[in-house]
Legacy VTK file of the C-alpha trace (Angstrom):
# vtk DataFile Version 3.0
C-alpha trace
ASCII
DATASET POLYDATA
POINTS 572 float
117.323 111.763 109.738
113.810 110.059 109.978
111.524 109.992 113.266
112.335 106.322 113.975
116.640 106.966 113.427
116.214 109.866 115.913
114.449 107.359 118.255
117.183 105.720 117.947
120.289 107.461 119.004
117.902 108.820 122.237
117.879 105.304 123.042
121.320 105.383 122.360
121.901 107.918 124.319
119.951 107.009 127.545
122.141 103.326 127.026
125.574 105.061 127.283
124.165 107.260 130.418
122.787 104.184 132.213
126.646 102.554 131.681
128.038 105.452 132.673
125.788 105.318 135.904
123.952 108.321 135.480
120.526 109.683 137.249
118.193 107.778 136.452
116.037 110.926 136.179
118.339 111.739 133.508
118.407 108.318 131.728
114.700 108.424 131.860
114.588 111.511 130.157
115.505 110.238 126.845
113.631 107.385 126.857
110.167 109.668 127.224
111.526 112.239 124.722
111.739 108.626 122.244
108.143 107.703 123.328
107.011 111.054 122.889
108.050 111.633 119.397
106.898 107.500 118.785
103.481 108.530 120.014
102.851 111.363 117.798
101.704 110.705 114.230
103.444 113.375 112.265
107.147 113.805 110.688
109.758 115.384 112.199
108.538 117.966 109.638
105.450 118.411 110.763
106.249 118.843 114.111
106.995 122.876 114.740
107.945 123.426 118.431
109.325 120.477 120.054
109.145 121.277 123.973
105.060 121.205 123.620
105.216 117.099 123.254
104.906 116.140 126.821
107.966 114.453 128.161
110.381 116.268 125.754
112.195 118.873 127.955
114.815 121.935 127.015
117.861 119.831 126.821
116.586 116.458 125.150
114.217 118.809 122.511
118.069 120.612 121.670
119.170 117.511 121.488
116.461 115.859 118.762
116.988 119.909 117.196
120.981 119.061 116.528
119.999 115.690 114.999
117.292 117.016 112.601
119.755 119.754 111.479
122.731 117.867 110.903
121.908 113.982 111.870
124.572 114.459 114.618
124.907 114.891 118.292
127.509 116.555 120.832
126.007 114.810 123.825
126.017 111.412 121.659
129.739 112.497 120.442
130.871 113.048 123.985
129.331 110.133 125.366
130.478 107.924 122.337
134.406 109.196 123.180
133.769 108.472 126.911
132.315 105.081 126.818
134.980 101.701 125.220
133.242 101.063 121.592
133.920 97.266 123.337
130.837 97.487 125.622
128.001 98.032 123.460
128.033 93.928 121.924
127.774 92.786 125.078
123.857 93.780 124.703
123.884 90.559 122.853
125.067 88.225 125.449
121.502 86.480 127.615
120.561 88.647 130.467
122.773 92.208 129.865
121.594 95.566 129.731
122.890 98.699 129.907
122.888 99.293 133.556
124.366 95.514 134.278
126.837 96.491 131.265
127.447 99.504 133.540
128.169 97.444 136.667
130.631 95.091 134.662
132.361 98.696 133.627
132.810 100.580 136.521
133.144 97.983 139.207
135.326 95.114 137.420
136.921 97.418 134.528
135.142 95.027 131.682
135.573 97.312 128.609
134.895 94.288 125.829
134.079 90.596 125.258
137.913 89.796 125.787
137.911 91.187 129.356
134.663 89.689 130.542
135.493 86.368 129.587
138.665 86.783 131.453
136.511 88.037 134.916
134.377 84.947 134.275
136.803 82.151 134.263
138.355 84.296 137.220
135.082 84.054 139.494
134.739 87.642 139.251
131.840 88.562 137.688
129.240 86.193 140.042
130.640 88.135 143.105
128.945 91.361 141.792
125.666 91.895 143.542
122.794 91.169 140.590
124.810 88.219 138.882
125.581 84.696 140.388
127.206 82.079 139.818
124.584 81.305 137.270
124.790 84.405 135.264
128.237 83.959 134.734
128.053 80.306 133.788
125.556 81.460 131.230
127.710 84.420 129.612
130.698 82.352 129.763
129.313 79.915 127.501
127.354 82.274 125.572
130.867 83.875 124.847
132.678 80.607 123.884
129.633 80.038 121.602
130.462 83.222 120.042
134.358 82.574 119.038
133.318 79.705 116.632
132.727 81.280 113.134
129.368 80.275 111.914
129.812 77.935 108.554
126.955 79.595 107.009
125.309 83.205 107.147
121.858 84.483 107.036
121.097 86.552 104.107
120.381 89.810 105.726
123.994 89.860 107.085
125.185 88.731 103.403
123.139 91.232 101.647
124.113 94.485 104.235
128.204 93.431 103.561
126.960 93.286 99.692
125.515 96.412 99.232
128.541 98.353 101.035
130.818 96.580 98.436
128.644 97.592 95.733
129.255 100.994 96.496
132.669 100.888 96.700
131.864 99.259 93.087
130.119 102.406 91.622
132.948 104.541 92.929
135.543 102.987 91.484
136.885 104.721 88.158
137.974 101.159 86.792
135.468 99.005 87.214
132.749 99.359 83.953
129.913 96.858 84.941
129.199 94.564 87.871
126.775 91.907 88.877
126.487 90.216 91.863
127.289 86.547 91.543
126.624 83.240 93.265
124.525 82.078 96.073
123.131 85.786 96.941
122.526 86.448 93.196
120.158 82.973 93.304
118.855 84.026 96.616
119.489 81.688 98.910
118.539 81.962 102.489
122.209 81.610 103.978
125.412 81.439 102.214
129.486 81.015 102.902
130.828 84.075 101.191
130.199 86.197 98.535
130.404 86.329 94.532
130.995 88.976 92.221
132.038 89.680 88.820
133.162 92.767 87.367
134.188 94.353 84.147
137.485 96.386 83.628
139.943 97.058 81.355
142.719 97.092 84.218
141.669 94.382 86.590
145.051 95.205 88.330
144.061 99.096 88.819
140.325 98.057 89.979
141.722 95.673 92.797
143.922 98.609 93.832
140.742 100.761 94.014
138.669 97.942 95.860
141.096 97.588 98.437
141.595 101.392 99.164
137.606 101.790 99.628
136.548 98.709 101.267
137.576 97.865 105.067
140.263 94.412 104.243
141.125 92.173 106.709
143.401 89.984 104.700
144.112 89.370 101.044
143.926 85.800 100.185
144.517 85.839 97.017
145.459 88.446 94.137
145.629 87.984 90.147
144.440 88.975 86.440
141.280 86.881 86.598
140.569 86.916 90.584
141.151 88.893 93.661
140.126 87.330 96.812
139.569 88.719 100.405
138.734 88.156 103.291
136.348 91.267 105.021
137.465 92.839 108.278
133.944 92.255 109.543
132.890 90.241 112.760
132.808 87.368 110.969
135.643 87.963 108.667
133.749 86.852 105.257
135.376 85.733 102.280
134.527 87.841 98.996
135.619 87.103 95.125
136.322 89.803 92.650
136.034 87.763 89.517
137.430 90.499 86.708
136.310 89.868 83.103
136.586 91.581 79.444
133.272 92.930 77.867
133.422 89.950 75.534
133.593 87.658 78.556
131.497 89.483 81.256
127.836 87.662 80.236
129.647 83.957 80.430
131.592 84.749 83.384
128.373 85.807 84.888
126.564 82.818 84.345
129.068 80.217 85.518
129.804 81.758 88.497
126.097 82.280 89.406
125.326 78.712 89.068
123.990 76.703 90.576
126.739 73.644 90.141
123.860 71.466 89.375
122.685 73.981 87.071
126.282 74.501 85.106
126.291 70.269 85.044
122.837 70.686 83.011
124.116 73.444 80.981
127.473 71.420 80.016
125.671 68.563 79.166
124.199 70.324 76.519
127.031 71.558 75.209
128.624 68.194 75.048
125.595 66.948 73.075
126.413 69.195 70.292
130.149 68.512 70.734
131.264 72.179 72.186
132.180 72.929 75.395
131.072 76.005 78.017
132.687 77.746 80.323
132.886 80.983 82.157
134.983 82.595 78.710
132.308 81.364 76.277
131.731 78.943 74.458
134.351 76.913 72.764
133.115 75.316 69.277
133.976 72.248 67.609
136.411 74.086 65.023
138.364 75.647 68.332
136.932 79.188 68.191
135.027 80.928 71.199
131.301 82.477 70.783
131.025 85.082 73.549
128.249 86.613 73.946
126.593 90.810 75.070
124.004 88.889 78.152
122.839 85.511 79.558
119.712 85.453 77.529
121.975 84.967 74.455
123.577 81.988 75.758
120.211 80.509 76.686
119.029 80.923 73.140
121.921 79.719 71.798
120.604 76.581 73.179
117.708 76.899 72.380
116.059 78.057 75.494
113.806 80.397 76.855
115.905 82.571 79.992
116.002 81.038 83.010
116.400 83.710 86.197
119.202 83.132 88.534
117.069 82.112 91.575
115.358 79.401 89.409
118.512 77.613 88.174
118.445 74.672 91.178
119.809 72.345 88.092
116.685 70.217 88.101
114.080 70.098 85.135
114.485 73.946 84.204
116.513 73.217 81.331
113.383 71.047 80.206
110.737 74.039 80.832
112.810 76.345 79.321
112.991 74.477 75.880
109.266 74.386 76.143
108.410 77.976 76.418
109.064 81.210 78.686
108.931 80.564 82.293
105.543 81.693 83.591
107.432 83.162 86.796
106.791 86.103 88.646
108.706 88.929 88.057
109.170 92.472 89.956
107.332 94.229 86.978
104.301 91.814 87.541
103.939 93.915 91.290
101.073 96.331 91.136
101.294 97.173 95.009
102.539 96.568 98.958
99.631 95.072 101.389
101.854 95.568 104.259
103.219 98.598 105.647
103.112 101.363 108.656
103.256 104.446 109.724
104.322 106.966 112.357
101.103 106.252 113.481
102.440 102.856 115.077
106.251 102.323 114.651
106.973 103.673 111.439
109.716 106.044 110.457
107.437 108.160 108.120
104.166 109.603 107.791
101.025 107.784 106.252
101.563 110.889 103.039
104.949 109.581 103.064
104.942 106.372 102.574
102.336 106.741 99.971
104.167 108.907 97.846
107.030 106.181 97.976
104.442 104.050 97.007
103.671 106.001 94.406
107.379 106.950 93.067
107.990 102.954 92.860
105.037 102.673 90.163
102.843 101.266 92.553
98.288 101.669 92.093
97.780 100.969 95.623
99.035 100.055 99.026
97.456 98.970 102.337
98.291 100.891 105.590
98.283 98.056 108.125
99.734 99.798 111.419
100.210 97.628 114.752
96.633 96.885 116.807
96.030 97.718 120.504
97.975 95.196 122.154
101.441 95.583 120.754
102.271 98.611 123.059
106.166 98.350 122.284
104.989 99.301 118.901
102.348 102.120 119.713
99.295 100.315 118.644
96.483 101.024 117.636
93.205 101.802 120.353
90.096 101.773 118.737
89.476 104.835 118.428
92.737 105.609 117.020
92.011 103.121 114.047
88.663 104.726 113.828
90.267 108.115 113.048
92.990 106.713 110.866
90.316 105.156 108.610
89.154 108.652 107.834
92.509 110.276 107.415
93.012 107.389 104.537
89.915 108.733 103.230
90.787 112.009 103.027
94.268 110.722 101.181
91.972 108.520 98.863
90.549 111.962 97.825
93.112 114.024 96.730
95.101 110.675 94.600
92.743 109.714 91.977
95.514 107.734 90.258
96.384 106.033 93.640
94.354 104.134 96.236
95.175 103.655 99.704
93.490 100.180 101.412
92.480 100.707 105.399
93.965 98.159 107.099
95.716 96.754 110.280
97.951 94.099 111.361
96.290 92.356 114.033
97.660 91.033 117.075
96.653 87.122 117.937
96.452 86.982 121.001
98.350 84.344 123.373
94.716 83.082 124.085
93.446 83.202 120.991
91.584 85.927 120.726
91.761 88.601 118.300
92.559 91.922 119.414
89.852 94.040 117.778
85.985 93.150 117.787
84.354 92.060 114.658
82.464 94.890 114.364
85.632 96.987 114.167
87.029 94.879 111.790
84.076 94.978 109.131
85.212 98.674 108.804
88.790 98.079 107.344
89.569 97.175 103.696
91.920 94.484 104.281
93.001 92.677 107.840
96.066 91.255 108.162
96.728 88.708 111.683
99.568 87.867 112.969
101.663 86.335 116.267
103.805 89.148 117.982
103.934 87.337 121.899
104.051 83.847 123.270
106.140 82.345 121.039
107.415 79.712 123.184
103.654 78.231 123.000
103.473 74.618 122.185
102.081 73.906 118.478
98.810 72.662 119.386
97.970 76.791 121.092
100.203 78.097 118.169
97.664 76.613 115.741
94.560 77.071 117.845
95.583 81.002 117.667
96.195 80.606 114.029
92.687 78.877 113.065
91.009 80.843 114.871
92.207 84.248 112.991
91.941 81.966 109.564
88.129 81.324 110.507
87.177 84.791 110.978
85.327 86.409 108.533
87.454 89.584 107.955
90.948 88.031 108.716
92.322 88.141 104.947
96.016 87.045 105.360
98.298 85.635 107.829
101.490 87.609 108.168
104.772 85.951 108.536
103.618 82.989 109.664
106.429 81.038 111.013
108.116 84.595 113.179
111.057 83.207 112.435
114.157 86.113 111.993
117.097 85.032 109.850
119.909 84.518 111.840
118.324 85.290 115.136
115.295 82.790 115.994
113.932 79.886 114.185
110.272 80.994 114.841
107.185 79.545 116.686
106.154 75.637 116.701
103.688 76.068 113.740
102.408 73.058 111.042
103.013 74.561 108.254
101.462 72.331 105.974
98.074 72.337 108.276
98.440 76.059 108.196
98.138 75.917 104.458
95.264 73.651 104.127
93.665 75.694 106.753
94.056 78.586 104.821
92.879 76.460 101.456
89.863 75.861 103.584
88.923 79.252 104.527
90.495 81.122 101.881
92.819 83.160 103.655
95.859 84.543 101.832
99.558 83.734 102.964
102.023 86.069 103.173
105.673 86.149 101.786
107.017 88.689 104.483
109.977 90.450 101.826
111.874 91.531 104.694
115.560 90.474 104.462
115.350 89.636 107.707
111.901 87.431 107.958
111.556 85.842 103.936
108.559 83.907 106.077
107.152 82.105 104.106
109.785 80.617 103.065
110.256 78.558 98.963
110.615 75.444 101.266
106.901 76.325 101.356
105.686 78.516 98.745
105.166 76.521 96.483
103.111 74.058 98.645
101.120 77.137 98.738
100.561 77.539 95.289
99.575 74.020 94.942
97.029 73.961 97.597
95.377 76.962 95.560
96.244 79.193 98.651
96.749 82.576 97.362
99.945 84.652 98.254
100.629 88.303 99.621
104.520 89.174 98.904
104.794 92.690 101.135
107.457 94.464 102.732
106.355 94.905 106.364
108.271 98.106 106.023
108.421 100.020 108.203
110.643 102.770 106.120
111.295 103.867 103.239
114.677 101.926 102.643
112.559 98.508 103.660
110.846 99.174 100.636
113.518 98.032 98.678
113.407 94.340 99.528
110.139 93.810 97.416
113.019 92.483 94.854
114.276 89.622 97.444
111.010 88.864 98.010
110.035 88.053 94.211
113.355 86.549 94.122
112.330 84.094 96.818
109.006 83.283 94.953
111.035 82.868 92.233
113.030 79.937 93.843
110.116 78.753 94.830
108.413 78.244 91.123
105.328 81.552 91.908
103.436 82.165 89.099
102.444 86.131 89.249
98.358 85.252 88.924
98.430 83.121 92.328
100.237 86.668 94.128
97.557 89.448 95.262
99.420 92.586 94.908
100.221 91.572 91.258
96.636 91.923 90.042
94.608 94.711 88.780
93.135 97.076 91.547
89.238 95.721 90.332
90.517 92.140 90.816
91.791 93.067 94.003
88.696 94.873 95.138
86.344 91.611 93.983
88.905 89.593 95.870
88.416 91.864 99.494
84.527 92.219 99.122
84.041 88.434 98.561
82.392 86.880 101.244
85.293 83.662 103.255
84.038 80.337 102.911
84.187 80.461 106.904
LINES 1 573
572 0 1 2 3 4 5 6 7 8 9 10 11 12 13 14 15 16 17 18 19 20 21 22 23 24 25 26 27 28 29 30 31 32 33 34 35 36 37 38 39 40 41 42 43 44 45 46 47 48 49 50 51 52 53 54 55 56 57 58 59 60 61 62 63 64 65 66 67 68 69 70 71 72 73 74 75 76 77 78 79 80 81 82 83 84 85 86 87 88 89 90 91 92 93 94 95 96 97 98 99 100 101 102 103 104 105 106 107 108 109 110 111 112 113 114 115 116 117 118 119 120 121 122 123 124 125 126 127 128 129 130 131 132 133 134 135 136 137 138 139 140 141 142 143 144 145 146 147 148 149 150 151 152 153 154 155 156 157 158 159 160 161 162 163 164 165 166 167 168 169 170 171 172 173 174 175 176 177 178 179 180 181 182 183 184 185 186 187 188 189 190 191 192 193 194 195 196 197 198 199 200 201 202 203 204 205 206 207 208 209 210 211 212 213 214 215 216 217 218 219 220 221 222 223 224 225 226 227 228 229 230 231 232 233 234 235 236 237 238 239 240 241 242 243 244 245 246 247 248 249 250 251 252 253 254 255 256 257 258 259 260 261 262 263 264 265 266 267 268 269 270 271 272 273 274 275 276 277 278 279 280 281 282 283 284 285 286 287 288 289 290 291 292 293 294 295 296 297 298 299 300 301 302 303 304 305 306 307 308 309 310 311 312 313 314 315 316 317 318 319 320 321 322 323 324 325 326 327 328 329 330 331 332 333 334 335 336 337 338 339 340 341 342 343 344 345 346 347 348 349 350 351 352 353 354 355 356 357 358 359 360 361 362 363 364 365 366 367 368 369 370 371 372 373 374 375 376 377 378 379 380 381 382 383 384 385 386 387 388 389 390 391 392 393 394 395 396 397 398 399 400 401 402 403 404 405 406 407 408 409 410 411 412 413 414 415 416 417 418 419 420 421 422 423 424 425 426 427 428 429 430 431 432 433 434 435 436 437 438 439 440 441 442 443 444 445 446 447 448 449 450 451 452 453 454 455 456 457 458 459 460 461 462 463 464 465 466 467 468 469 470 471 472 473 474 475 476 477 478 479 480 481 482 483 484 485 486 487 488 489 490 491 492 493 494 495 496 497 498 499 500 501 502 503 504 505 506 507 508 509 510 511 512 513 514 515 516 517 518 519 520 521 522 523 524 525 526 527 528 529 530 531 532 533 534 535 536 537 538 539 540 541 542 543 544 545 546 547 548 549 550 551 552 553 554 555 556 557 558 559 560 561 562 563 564 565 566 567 568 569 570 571
């Protein structure tokens, strides 16, 4: 278990205490052993006797000890036994915490969302002392909101549910090959339900297995071809088992990734030559079927170049694939991550760490780019902080010839305006990264004030996620995007393509609006562990959607390139 999971469950922890109405002494407790261990730069490794950090004490150290050891708790077991599993969502209705979740508990008996609705519509709840009639009004309808299944759902949802069925995949002894299929597999942003397709022998046998691993709330539907289901998640999402042959697997593939528009194009194409396609093959004109080993093949046998999932939108690919490969970017074209951090800020691992990740994944460099000053919630950076971690990336710089570590920081913007560190601090770092991390409920005329005024500095090199918008949670800050990217043309500041499932900021509404204003474009992680890594793929997937070519994205060029590119002098 990693600094920032062990963080965690103390949080976790001090939550269930402050429901069940404990000392506050107590509560506290937790919360300063969490801030302790977030203050300190090192590993859980690295750090030999836990009751020296101030504000960790004999009982929360054994505590932080048992979860080390074994990644579990008796005090979190005990607690989790005590406590209705029902209570903890309510942290996501406006204006609860854990000690008004506590209040609901103990004085009205409110033990899930079911039960405070009920106390709501009775009056209840706005006679407790701390609530009002305008409280209630507001959780009332933020329940009601709550019971209406969204149409659509953000990808980072989608893609958590996907990777838990693709391990139940792997594990099954039937199932030979799988792909994921349809909207995810092209990428989109939000999506209805999930595609897959998956080769077996015994399609009956594989279902069997698929339904024993994964948690079912209803099957839909259940055959030789298709199984469908429908998840016992909160949103109860619908997922297709498509089961083909090894003759049919690449075809089946294909169709059901679409796009529709794409599969029209494709059609058409075969009805030009008189044959017909379809997710078994291809039927010719003298009634036979061509299958074929992978989707490449049936591109060629069209006489095409391969088109990637995420760029079949079925409008002129068809045409640019006759012409020649599509000069797309491509995960092998990434040479390194510009945005990550560390333990020093709010990072789960240690600068060595995440380097050797860095490392392990291929990569010739990396920036560190840990929170600045202001962003306290995140243990920021003080200056002299950042002074000493620009030496200790020296010192790593030293002993990994065949690896370079860029100093670097992502800067706060200030509500104001200003930037959080002085120029002269800034002149120091290899690579500054701004970005807007308060006042998002400015109006776009401050928004953009903020945002020119990082692009004209002379140091700021990229704007990070640049809209703050979180999939599925908030639609971001009241930013001109399109002035944004001429500003940037202007000044030549970088943009970034935040990878995170959860941000995808910029979005392929805009990247490629980017690449035609010449802007040049950053595709990082943000991560903030090593797991977040991992969504470097999404992120060239999005690029992909959005036509990137792999010489207009930084961290796919040669470290000299990259070097010529930081030591260049902004047209500001």
């Amino acid at each position: 278990m990693n600094k920032k999971q062990i963080i965690e469950h103390l949080d976790l922890i001090a939550l269930y205490l402050e429901i069940k109405g404990e000392n506050p002494f107590k509560i506290a407790a937790y919360h300063r052993a969490g801030l302790a261990l977030e203050n300190d730069p090192r590993s859980m490794d690295e750090i030999e006797n836990l009751s020296e950090l101030k504000g960790i004490g004999r009982s929360t150290a054994q505590v932080i000890t048992d979860l080390v050891t074994s990644g579990k708790s008796t005090v979190l077991q005990d607690l989790v036994k005590e406590i209705p599993s029902g209570l903890l969502p309510l942290r996501n209705l406006p204006g609860l915490g854990g000690k008004k979740i506590g209040k609901l508990y103990r004085e009205l008996g409110i033990t899930d969302q079911s039960s405070l609705q009920e106390a709501c519509e009775q009056g209840k709840v706005s006679q407790l002392s701390g609530f009002g009639a305008k409280t209630e009004g507001n959780l009332l309808e933020a329940l009601k909101e709550q019971q209406h299944r969204p149409s659509v759902l953000p990808i980072p949802y989608m893609l958590d549910l996907a990777e838990q069925i693709e391990r139940a995949l792997q594990s099954c002894d039937h199932v030979h090959r799988f792909s994921r299929a349809g909207s995810l597999r092209r990428a989109k942003e939000t999506m209805k339900d999930l595609d897959f397709v998956v080769e077996t022998s015994d399609p009956k046998q594989a279902a069997e297995d698929l339904l024993q691993k994964l948690p079912i709330h209803e099957i839909i539907g259940q055959g030789e071809a298709k199984m469908t289901v429908l998840l016992d998640d909160h949103n109860q999402v619908s997922v297709d088992f498509r089961f083909a042959t090894a003759e049919t697997f690449a075809s089946m593939l294909l169709h059901f990734t679409g796009s529709k528009e794409h599969n029209v194009l494709l059609r058409r194409l075969a009805k030009e030559r008189n044959e017909k396609i379809s997710e078994y093959g291809i039927e010719k004109e003298d009634g036979t079927t061509k299958v074929f080993q992978n989707e490449a093949e049936v591109y060629r046998y069209f006489g095409l170049n391969f088109i990637p999932p995420q760029a079949r939108a079925g409008r002129d690919e068809l045409d640019r694939a006759k012409i020649g490969p599509l000069p797309l970017i491509s995960l092998s074209n990434i040479k390194g991550d510009l945005h990550m951090h560390s333990t020093w800020s709010d990072g789960a691992h240690t600068i060595e760490e995440m380097v050797e990740a860095m490392r392990a994944r291929g990569y010739r460099y990396a920036c560190l780019t840990d929170h600045s000053r202001s962003l306290r919630v995140a243990n920021g950076l003080s200056i002299e902080r950042l002074e000493k971690q620009i030496n200790e990336v020296s010192s790593i710089n030293e002993s990994n010839k065949d690896f370079t570590l860029f100093s670097g920081v992502e800067m706060d913007i200030l509500p104001d305006g200003r930037l959080d560190y002085p120029d002269d601090i800034l002149r120091q770092l290899d690579f500054v990264i701004a970005s807007i991390h308060s006042s998002f409920s400015q109006d776009k005329k401050q928004i953009m004030k903020r945002l020119e005024n990082a692009c004209r500095n002379p140091y700021v090199r990229l704007i990070a996620h640049p809209t703050g918008r979180m999939l599925g949670k908030r639609r971001g800050y009241a930013v001109d995007v399109e002035a944004l990217i001429a500003l940037a043309a202007e000044t030549g500041t970088a943009l970034e393509l935040n990878a995170s499932r959860f941000r995808l900021d910029l979005s392929s509404k805009w990247l490629g609006k980017v690449q035609e204003a010449g802007v040049k474009i950053a595709i990082d992680t943000d991560s903030h562990s090593l797991k977040m890594m991992e969504d470097m793929k999404l992120g060239v997937e999005t690029a992909i959607r959005a036509g990137i070519k792999p010489e207009n994205v930084l961290n796919t060029w040669p470290i000299d390139q990259l070097k010529h590119f930081l030591q260049q002098k902004k047209p500001v």
